[in-house]
C-alpha positions in Angstrom: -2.4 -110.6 -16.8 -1.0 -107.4 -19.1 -4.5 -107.1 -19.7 -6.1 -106.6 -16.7 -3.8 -104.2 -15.8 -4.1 -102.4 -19.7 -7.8 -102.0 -18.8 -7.5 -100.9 -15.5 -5.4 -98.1 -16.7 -7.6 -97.2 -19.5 -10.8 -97.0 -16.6 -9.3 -94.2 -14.5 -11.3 -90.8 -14.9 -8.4 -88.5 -16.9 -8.1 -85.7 -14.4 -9.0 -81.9 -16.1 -6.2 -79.2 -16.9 -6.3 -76.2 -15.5 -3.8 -74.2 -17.5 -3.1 -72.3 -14.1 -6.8 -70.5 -14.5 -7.3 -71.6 -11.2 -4.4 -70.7 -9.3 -4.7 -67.2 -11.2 -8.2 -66.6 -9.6 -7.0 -67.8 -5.9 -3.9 -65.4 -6.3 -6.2 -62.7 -8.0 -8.7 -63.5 -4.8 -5.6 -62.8 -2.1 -4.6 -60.0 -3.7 -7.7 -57.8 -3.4 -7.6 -59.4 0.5 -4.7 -57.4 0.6 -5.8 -54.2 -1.1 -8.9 -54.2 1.1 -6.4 -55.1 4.4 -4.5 -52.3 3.1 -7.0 -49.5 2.4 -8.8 -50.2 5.9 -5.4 -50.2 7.9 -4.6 -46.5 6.0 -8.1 -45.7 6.9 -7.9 -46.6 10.4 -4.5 -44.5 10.7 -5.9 -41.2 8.6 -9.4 -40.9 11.1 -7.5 -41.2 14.2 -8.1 -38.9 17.1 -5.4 -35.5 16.5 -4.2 -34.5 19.9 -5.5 -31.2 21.3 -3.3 -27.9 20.7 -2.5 -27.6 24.4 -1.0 -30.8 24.8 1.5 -29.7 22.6 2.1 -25.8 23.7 1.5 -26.1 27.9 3.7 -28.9 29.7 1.6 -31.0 31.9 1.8 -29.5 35.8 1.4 -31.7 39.3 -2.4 -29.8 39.8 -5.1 -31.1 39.4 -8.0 -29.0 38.0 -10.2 -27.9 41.0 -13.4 -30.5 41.5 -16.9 -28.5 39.9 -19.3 -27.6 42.4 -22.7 -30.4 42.2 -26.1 -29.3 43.8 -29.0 -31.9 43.5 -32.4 -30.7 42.9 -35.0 -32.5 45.3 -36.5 -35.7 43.5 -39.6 -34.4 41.4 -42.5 -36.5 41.0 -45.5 -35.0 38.9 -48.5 -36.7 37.6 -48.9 -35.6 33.9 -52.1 -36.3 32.0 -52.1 -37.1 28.3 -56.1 -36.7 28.0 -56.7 -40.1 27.7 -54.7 -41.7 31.1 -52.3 -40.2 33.6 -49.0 -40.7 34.1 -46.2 -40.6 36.4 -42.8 -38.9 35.8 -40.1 -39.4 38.8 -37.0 -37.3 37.9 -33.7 -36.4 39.9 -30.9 -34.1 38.8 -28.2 -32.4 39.3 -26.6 -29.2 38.7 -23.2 -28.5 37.9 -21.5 -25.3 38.2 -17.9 -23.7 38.1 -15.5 -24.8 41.2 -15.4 -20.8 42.1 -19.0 -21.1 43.2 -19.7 -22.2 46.4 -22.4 -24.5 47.0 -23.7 -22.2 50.5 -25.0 -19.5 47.3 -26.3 -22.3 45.1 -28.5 -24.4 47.8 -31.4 -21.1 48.6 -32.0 -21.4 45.0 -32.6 -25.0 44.8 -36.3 -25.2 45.6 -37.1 -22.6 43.5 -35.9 -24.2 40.9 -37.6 -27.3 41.6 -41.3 -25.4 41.9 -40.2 -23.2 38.5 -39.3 -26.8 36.3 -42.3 -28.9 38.1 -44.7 -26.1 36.8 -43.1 -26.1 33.4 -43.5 -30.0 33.5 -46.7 -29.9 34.0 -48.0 -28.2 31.0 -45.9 -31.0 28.6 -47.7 -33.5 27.2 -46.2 -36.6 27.9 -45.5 -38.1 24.3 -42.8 -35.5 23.9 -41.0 -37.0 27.1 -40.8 -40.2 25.6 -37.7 -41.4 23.6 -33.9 -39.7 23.2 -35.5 -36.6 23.1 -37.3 -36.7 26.6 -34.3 -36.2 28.4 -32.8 -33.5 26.2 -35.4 -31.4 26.5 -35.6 -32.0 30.2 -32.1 -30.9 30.5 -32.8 -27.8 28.2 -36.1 -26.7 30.2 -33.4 -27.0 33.5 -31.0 -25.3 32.2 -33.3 -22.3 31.2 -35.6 -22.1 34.7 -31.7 -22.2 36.6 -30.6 -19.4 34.4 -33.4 -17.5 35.0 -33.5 -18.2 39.0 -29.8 -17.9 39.8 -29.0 -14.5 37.4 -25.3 -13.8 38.3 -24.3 -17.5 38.7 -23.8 -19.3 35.4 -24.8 -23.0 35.3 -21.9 -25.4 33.7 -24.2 -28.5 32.9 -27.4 -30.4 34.3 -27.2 -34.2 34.6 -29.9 -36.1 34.8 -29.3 -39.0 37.6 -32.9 -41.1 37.4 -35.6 -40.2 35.0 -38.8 -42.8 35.0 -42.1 -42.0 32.8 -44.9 -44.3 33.6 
């Protein structure tokens, strides 16, 4: 029976030696984990947001800042031709201006406005509507024509509510 037992010894697979090679490269392996871990976390803390200057020179007060002043255009819808079809643009904005304006100035100037940008409209071809620029250069054509309209009143911002090119 020794010899069964001699043979069934001698039949095992001999397991390989590592010499620690292996547990090198799975220490070497957690280790850059770490170095990468690290870099992003000091990353993360040198891009964050700095406060403003006034949070640090004016102590915060009870007031609230006074609510702007909005005045919505009437809802523009112009055919524009491309040449080949036409198409319709639906837009509706409003405009924003300082609190110190009231809105019983603002609202006589409103359909002008709204004539002044639907003829400007007009003469753009559609293509250049299209896309993230469309809207930008909506805004900027507004923001010119209400300038121009309402001389001593400045104009703080236009929003643009709805905006549909079909």
């Amino acid at each position: 029976m020794a010899n069964t037992t001699a043979t069934a010894e001698s039949a095992a697979p001999a397991l390989p030696s590592f010499d620690g090679t292996g547990n090198r490269i799975v220490l070497a392996l957690i280790g850059l984990m770490l170095a990468f871990a690290g870099a992003g976390i000091g990353g993360a803390l040198l891009l964050r947001p700095v406060p403003t200057q006034d949070t640090f020179t004016a102590p915060r007060t009870g007031t609230a800042p006074a609510p702007a002043v909005y005045a919505a255009l009437p809802t523009l819808v112009l055919t524009l031709n491309d040449g080949r079809r036409l198409q319709e643009l639906r837009l509706r904005a409003v405009l924003e201006f300082d609190p110190a304006t009231p809105l019983e100035t603002v609202n006589p100037h409103l359909p002008r406005i709204a004539d002044a940008i639907s003829r400007r409209l007009l003469e753009v071809d559609p293509a250049e509507l299209r896309g993230a620029d469309g809207p930008a250069y909506v805004k900027d054509a507004l923001r010119h024509v209400a300038n121009k309209t309402m001389r001593p009143l400045k104009l703080r911002q236009v929003l643009i509510q709805d905006m549909l090119l079909r």
